[in-house]
C-alpha positions as CSV (number, residue, x, y, z in Angstrom):
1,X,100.5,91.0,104.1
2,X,103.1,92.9,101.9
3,X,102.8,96.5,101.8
4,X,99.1,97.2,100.1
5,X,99.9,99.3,97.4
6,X,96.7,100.7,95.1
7,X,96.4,103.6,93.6
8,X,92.8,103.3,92.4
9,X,91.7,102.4,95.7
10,X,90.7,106.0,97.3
11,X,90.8,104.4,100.9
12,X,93.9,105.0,103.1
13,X,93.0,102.3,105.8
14,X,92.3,98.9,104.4
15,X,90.8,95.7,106.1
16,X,93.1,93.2,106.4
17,X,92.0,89.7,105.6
18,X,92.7,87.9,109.4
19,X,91.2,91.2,110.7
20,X,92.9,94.6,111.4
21,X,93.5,97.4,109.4
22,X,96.5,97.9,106.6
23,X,98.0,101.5,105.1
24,X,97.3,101.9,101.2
25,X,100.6,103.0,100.3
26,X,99.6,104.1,97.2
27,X,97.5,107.1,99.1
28,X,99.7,110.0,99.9
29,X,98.0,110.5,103.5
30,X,99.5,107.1,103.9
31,X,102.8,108.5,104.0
32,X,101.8,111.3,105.8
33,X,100.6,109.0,108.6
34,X,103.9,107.3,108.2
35,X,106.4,109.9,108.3
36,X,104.3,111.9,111.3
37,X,104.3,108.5,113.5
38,X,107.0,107.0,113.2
39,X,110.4,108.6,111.4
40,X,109.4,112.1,113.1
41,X,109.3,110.4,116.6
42,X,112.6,108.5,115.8
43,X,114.9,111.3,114.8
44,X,113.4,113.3,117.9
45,X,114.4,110.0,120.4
46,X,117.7,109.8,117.9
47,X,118.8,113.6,118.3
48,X,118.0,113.7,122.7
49,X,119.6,110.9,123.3
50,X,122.7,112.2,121.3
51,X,122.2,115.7,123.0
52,X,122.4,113.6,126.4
53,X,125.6,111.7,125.6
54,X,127.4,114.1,124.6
């Protein structure tokens, strides 16, 4: 499934058809959810483990 995009649909997790849930990107907690799991977390790990090589 491409990225699920709807801005008329007011719900931020959508079913999936094989089962499972999908972000509506088009929902701006969907990028909240996003940026505060994943890109947050990576420029954390990105900026130790710089700290520690150097």
């Amino acid at each position: 499934m491409a990225l699920y995009r709807d801005p008329r649909d007011r719900r931020v997790f959508v079913p999936k058809p094989g089962g499972g849930l999908a972000l509506n990107f088009g929902h701006p907690v969907a990028w909240v959810i996003l940026v505060c799991t994943t890109i947050i977390p990576l420029v954390i790990v990105a900026a130790v483990t710089i700290a520690v090589i150097a």
